[in-house]
C-alpha positions, 0 to 999 in steps of 0.5 A: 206324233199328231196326223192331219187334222188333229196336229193342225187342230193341237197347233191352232189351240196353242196359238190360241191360248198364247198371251204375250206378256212383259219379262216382269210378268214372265216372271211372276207367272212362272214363280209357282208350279204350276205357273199362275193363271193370266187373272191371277196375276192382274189380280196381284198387280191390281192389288199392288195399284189399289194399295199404293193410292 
């Protein structure tokens, strides 16, 4: 598939790009094709937070 330094350069970029996150935001992440982005799911639990004060 990849030779030499591209396959280690594709390797290191997706490690990279990686977020560990909690099953429940693995969850929220994945309810949309294409899945939300990282900030857009901080955004919804942020507005979760804010409206519950």
């Amino acid at each position: 598939m990849y030779q030499g330094e591209d396959e280690q350069r594709t390797i290191d970029n997706a490690i990279s790009n990686l977020i560990p996150v909690c099953a429940s935001c693995h969850r929220v992440i994945h309810r949309a094709r294409p899945p939300y982005q990282m900030e857009e799911v901080k955004d919804f639990y942020q507005a979760q937070l804010d409206s519950s004060i």
